[in-house]
N, C-alpha and C positions, 0 to 999 in steps of 0.2 A: 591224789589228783587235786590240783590247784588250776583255778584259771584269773585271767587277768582283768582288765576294766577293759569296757568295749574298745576297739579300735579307734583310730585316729585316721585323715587326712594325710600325715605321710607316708602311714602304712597303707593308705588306698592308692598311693603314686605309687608306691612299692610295687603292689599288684596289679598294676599298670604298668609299669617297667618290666616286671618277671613279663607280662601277655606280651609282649613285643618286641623284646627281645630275638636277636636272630638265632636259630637254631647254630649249632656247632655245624664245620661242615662234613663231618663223619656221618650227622643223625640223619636216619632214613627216613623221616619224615620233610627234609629240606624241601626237596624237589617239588611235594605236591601242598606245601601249606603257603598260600599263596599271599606274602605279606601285606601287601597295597590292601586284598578286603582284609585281611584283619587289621590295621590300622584305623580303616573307617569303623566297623564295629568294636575297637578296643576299649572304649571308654564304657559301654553298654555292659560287655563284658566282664571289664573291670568291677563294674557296679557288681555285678551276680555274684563275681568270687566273693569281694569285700563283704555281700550281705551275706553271703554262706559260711565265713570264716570269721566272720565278726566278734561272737562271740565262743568261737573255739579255745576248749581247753588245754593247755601244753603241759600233756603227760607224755613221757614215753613210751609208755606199754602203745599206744598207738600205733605206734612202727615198727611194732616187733608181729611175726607171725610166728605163733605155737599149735603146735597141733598133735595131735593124740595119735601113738603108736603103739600099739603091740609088742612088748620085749618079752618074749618067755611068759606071758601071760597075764605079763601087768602090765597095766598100761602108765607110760612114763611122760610128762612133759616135755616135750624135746623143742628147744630154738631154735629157728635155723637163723643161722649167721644170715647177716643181710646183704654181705656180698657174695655168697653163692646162690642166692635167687635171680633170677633173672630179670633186668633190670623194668623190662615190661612186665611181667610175673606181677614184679613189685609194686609198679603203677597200675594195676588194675587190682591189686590186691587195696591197695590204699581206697581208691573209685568205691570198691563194694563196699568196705568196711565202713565211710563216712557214709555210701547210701543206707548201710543198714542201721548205725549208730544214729545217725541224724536226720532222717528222712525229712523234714520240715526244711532246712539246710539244705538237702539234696536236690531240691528241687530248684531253687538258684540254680544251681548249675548246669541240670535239665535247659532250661530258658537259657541260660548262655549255650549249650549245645545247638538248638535250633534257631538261636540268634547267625551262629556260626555258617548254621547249615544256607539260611534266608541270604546271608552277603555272600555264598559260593567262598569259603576261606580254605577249601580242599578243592586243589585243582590236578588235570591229568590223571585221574583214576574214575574206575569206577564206582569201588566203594568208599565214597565222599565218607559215609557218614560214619563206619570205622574210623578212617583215618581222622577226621575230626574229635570223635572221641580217646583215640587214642592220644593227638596231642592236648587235647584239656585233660587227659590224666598227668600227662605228665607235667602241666602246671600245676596241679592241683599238689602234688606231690611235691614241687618246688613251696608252692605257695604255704601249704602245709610243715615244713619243714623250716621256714626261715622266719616266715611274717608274724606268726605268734613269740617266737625268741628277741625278736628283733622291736619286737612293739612294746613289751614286758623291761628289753632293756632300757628302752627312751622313754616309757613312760614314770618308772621306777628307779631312775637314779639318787642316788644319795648324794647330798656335797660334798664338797671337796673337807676332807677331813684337816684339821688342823694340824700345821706342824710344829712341834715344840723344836725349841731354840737350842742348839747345842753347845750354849754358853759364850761368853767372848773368846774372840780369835785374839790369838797372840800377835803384837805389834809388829816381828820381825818375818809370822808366816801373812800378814796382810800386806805388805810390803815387796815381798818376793811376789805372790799373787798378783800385783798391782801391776808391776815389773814387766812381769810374762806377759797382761796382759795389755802394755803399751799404756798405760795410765799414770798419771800425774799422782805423784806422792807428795810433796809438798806439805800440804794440807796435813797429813798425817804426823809428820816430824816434827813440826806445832807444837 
């Protein structure tokens, strides 16, 4: 397990971007997330992720669930593939695991849940405050999975590495090059 230097400013537009984003129009949460309040509390929002994820560490074992089974009487680590969980399975699987791993962290997001709930951001249902949790899992899930790889890559680049020269070009292959590519030779025949 490795993690990175604190976050940055364009990974907080990042997570501002992922919050506002429109849903696909497949996802069954469209209908009741109602975007105009969460646009007015997005930036509130935004702040909660960012302080929650800040200093999150980008391991994989995070995303993985394992869980203990019984095979003939021993017990074996079995993984489940991650696309045969179900995709809210999987978002609420993430939800607990950062609430239990990170409790202090977890709590940002508590405070964006009832930021959510204060601006009415789950509309046409009764249970607001499901549906609301269900879709901050599934940012957190986005935000989790991208914003830590993504901040690691721009903050941590290396330069541009040098290229060694692969000797001089032959006169008559610089010439034909020139040629093709509608350039003045002149100069060259000198």
């Amino acid at each position: 397990m490795y993690s990175v230097p604190k976050m940055c400013n364009i990974c907080m537009n990042l997570i501002y971007d992922i919050l506002i984003s429109p849903l696909p129009l497949e996802h069954e949460l469209r209908d009741t997330i109602h975007l105009k309040s969460l646009e007015r509390c997005a930036v509130e929002v935004a702040h909660c992720f960012y302080r929650a994820v800040r200093d999150f560490p980008v391991y994989p074992e995070f995303f993985r669930k394992e869980i203990q089974r019984p095979v003939l009487g021993v017990n074996l680590r079995i993984r489940i593939p991650d696309e045969l969980l179900d995709k809210y399975e999987y978002d609420e699987l993430l939800w607990n695991r950062f609430h239990e791993e990170c409790p202090v962290w977890a709590q940002e997001l508590e405070y964006a849940f009832e930021t959510c709930l204060d601006y009415n951001v789950a509309r046409h249902t009764i249970d607001k405050k499901q549906l609301i949790k269900q879709f901050l899992m599934d940012k957190l899930h986005k935000i989790l999975l991208h914003v830590p790889t993504i901040h690691k890559e721009h903050t941590m680049k290396c330069g541009p590495s040098e290229g060694k020269s692969l000797g001089p070009v032959d006169i008559c292959k610089l010439i034909e090059v020139r040629q093709k590519a509608c350039l003045p030779i002149e100069k060259i025949l000198v």
